[in-house]
Jmol script that loads the backbone (N, CA, C; Angstrom):
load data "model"
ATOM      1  N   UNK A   1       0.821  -1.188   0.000  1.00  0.00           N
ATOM      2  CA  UNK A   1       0.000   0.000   0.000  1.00  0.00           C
ATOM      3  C   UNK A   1       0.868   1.255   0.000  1.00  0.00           C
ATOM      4  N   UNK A   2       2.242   1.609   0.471  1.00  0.00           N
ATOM      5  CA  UNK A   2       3.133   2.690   1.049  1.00  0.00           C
ATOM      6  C   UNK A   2       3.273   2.690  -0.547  1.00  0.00           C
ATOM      7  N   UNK A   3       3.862   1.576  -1.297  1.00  0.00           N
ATOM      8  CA  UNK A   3       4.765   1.955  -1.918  1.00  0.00           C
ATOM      9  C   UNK A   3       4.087   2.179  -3.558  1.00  0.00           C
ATOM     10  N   UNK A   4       2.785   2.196  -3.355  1.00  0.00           N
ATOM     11  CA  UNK A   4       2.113   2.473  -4.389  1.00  0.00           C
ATOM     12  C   UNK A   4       2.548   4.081  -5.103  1.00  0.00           C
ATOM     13  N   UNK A   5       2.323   4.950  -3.771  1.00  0.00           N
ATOM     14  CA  UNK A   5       2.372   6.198  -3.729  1.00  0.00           C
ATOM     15  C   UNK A   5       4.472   6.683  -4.161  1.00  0.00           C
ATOM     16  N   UNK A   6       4.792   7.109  -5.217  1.00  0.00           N
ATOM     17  CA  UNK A   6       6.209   7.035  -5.208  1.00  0.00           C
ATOM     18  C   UNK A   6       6.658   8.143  -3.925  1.00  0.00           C
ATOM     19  N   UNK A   7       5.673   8.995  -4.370  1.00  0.00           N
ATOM     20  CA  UNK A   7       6.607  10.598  -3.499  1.00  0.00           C
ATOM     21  C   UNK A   7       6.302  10.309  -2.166  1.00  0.00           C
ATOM     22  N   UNK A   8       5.139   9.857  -2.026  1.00  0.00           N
ATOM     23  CA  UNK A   8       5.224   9.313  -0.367  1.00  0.00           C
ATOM     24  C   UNK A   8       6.074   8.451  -0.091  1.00  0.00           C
ATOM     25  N   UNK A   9       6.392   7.285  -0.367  1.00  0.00           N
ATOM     26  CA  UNK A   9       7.959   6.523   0.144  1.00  0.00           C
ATOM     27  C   UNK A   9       8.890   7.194   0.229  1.00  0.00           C
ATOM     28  N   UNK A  10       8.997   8.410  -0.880  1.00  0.00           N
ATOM     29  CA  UNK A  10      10.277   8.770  -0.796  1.00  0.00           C
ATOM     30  C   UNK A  10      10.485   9.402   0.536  1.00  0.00           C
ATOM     31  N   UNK A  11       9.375  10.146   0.314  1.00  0.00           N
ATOM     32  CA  UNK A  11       9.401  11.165   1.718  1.00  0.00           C
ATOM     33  C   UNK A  11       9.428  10.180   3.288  1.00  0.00           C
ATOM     34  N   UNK A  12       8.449   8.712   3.382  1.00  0.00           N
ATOM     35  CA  UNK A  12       8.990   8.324   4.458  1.00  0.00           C
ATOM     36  C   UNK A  12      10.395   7.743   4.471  1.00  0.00           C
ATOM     37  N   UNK A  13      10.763   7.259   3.488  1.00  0.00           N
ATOM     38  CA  UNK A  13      12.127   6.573   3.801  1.00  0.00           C
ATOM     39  C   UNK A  13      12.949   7.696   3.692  1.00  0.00           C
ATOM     40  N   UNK A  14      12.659   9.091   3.610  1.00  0.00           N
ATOM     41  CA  UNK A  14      14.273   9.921   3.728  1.00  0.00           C
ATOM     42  C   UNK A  14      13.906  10.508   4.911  1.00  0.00           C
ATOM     43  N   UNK A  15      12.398  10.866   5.560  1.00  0.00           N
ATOM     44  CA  UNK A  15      12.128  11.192   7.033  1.00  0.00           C
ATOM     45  C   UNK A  15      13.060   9.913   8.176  1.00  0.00           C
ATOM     46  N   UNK A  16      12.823   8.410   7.538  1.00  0.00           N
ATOM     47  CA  UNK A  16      13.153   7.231   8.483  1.00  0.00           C
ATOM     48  C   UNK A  16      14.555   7.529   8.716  1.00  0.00           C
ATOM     49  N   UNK A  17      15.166   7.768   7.371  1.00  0.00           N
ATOM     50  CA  UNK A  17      16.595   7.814   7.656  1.00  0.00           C
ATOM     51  C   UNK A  17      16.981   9.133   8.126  1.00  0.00           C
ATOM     52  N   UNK A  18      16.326  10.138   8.092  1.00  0.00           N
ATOM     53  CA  UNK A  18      17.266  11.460   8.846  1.00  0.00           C
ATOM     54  C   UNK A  18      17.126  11.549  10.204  1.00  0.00           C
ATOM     55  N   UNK A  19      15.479  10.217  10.443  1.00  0.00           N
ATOM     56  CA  UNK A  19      15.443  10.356  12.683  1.00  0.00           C
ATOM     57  C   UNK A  19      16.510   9.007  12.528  1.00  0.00           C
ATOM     58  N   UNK A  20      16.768   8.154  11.736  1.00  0.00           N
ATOM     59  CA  UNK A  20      18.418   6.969  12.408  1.00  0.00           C
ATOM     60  C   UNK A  20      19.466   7.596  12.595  1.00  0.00           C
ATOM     61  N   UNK A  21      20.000   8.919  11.301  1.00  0.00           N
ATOM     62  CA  UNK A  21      20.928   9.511  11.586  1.00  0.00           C
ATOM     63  C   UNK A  21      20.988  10.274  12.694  1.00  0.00           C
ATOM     64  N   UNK A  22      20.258  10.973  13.012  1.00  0.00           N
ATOM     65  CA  UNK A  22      20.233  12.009  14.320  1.00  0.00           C
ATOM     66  C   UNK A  22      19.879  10.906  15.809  1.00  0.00           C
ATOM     67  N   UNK A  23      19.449  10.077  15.958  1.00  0.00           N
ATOM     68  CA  UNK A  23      19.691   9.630  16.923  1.00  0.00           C
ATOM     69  C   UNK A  23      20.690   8.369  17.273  1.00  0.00           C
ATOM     70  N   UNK A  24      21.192   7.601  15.993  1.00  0.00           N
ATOM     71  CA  UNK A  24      21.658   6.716  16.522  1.00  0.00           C
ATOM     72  C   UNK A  24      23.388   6.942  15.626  1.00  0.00           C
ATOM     73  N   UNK A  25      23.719   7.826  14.873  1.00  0.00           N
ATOM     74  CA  UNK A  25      25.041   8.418  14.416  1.00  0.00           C
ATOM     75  C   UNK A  25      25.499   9.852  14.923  1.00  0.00           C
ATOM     76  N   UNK A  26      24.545  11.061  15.357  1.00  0.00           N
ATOM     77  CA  UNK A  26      25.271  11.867  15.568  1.00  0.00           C
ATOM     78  C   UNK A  26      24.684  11.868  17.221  1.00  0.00           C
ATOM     79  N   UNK A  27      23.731  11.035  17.938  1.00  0.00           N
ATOM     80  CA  UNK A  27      23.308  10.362  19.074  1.00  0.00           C
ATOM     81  C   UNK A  27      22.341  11.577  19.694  1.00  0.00           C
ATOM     82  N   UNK A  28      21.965  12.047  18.969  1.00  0.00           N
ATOM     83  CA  UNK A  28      20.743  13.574  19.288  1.00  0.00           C
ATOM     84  C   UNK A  28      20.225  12.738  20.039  1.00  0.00           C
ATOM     85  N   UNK A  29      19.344  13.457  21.470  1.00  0.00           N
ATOM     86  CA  UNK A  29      18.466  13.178  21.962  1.00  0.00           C
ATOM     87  C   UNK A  29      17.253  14.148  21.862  1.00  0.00           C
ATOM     88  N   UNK A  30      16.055  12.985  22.033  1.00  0.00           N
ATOM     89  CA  UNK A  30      14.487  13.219  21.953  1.00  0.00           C
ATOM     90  C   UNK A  30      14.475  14.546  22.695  1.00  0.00           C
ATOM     91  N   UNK A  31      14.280  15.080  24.178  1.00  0.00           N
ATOM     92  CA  UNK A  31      13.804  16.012  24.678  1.00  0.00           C
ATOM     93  C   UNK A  31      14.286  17.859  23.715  1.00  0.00           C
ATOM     94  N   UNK A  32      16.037  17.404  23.769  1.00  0.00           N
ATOM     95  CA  UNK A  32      16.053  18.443  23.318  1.00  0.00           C
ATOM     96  C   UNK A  32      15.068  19.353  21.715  1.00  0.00           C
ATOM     97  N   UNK A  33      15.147  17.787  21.342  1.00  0.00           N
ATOM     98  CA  UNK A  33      14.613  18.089  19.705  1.00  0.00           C
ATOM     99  C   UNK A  33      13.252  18.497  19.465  1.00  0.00           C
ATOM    100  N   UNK A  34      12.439  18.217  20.883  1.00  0.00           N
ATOM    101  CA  UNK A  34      10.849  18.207  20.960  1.00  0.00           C
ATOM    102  C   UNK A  34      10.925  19.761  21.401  1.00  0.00           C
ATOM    103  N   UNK A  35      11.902  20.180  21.922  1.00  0.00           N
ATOM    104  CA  UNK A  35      12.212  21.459  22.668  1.00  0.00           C
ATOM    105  C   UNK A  35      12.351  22.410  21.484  1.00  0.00           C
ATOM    106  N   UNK A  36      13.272  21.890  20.559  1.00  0.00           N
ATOM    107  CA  UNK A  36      13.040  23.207  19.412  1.00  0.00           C
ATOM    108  C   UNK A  36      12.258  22.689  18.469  1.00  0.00           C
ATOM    109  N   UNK A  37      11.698  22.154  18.407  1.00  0.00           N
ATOM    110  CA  UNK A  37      10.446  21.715  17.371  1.00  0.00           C
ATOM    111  C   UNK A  37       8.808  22.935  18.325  1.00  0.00           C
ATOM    112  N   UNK A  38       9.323  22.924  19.538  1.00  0.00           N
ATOM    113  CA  UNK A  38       8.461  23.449  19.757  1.00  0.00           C
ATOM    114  C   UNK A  38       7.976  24.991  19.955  1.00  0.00           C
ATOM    115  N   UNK A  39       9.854  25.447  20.240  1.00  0.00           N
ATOM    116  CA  UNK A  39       9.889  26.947  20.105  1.00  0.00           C
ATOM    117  C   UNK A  39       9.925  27.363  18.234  1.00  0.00           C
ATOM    118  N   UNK A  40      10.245  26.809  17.633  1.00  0.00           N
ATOM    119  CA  UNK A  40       9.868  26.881  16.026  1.00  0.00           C
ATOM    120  C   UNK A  40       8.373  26.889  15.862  1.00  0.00           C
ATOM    121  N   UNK A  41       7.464  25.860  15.954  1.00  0.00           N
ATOM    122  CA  UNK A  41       6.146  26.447  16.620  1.00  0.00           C
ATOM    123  C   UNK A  41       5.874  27.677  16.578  1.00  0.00           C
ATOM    124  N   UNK A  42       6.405  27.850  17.946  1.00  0.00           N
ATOM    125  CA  UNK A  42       5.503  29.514  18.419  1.00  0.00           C
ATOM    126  C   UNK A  42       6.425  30.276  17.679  1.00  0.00           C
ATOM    127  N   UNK A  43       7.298  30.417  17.636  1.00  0.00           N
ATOM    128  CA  UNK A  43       7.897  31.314  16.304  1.00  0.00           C
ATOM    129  C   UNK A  43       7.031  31.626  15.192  1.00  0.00           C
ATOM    130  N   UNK A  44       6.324  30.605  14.189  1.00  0.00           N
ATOM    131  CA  UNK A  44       6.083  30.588  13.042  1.00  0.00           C
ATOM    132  C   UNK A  44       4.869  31.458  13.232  1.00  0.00           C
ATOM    133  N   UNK A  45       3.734  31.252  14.918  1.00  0.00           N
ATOM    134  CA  UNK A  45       2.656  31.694  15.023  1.00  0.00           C
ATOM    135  C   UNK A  45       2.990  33.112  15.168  1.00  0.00           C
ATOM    136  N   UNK A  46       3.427  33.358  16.055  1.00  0.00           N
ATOM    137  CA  UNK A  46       3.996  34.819  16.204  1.00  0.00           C
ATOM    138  C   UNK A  46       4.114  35.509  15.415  1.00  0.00           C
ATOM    139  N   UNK A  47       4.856  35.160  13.969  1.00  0.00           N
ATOM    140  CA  UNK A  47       5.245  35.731  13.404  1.00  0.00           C
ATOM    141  C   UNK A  47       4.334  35.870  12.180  1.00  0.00           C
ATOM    142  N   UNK A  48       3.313  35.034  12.096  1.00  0.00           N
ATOM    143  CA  UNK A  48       2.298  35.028  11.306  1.00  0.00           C
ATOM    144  C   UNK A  48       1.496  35.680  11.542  1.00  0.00           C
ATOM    145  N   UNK A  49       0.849  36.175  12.842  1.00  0.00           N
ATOM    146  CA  UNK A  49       0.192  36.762  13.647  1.00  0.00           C
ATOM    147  C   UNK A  49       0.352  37.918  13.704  1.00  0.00           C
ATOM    148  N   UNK A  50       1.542  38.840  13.501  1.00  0.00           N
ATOM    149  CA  UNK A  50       2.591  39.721  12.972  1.00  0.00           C
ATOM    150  C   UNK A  50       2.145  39.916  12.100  1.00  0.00           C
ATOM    151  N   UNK A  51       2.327  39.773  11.303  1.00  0.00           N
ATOM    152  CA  UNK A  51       2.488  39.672   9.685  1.00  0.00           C
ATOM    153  C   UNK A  51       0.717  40.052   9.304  1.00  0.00           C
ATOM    154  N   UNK A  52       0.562  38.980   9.729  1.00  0.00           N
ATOM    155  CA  UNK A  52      -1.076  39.553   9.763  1.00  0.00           C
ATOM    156  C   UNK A  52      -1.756  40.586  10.119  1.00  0.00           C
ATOM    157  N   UNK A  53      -1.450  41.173  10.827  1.00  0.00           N
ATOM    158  CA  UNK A  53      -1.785  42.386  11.385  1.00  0.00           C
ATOM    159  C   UNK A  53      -1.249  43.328  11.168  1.00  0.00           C
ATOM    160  N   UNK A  54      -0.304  43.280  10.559  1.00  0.00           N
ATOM    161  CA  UNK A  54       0.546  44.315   9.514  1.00  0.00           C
ATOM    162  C   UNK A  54      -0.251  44.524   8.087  1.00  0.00           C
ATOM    163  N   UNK A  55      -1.067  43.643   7.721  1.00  0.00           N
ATOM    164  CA  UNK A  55      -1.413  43.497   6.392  1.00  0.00           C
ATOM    165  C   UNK A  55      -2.903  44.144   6.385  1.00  0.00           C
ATOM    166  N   UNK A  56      -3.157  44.140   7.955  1.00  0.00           N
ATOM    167  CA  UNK A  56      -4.695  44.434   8.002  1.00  0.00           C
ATOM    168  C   UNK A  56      -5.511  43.699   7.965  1.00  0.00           C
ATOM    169  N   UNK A  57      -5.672  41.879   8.205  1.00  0.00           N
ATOM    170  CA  UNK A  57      -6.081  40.950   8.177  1.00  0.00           C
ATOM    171  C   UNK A  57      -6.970  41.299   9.508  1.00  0.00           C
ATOM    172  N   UNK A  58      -7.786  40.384  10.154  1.00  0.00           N
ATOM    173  CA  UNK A  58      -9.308  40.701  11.049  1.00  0.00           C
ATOM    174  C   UNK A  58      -8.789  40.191  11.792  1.00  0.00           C
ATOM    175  N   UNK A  59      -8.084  38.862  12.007  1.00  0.00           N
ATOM    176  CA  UNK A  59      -6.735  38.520  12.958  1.00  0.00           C
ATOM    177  C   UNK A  59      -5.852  39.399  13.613  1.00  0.00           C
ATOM    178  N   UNK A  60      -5.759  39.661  14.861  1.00  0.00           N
ATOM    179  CA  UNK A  60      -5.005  40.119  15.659  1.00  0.00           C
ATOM    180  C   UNK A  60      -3.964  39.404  16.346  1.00  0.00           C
ATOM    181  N   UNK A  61      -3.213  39.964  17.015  1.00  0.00           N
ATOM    182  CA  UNK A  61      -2.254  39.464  18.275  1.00  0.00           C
ATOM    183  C   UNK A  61      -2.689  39.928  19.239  1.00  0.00           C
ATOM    184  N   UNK A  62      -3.113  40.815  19.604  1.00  0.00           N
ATOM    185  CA  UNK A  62      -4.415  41.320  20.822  1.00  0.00           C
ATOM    186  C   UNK A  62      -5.338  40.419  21.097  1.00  0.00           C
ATOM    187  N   UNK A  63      -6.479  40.200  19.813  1.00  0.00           N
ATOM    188  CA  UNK A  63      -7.314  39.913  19.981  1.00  0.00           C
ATOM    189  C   UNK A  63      -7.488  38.506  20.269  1.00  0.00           C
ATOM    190  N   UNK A  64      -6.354  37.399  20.351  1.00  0.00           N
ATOM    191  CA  UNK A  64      -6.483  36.553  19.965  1.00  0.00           C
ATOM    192  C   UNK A  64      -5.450  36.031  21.849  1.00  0.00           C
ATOM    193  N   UNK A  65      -4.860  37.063  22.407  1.00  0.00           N
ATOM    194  CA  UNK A  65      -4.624  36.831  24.001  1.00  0.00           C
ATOM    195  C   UNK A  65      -5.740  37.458  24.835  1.00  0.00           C
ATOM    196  N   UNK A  66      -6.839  37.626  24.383  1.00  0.00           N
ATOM    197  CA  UNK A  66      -8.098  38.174  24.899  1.00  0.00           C
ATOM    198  C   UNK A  66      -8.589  37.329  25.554  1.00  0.00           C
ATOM    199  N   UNK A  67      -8.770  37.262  27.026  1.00  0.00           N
ATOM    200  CA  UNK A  67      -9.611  36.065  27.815  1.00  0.00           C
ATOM    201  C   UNK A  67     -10.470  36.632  28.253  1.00  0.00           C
ATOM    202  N   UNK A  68     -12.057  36.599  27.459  1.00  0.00           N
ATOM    203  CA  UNK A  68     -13.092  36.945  28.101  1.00  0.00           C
ATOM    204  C   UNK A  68     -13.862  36.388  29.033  1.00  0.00           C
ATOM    205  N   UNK A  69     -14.673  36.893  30.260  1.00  0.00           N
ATOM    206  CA  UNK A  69     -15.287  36.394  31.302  1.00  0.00           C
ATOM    207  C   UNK A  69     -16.138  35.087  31.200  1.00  0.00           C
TER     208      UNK A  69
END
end "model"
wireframe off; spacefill off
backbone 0.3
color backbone group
């Protein structure tokens, strides 16, 4: 069924092999990596959120840390 799809294999078998390399050749560990996977995250929102509201979009960065009653 995977390998029906070409560009999807490709993409899992070069995802499979870049988490073997990083954890078991250059010996990366899990926490740190979940750690900037996660400040990249809020980066991207931030900055979209930004961006958005620069453009004049109905989306805010105000409006959107607004905790109403």
């Amino acid at each position: 069924l995977l390998w029906k799809d070409r560009n999807l294999s490709a993409g899992v078998l070069a995802g499979a092999t870049l988490i073997w390399y990083l954890f078991e050749v250059v010996e990366y560990n899990v926490i740190p990596l979940l750690c900037q996977i996660a400040v990249l995250a809020m980066l991207v929102v931030v900055l979209s959120l930004l961006i958005l509201s620069e453009i004049g979009s109905s989306y805010s960065f105000t409006s959107l840390l607004y905790l109403g009653e």
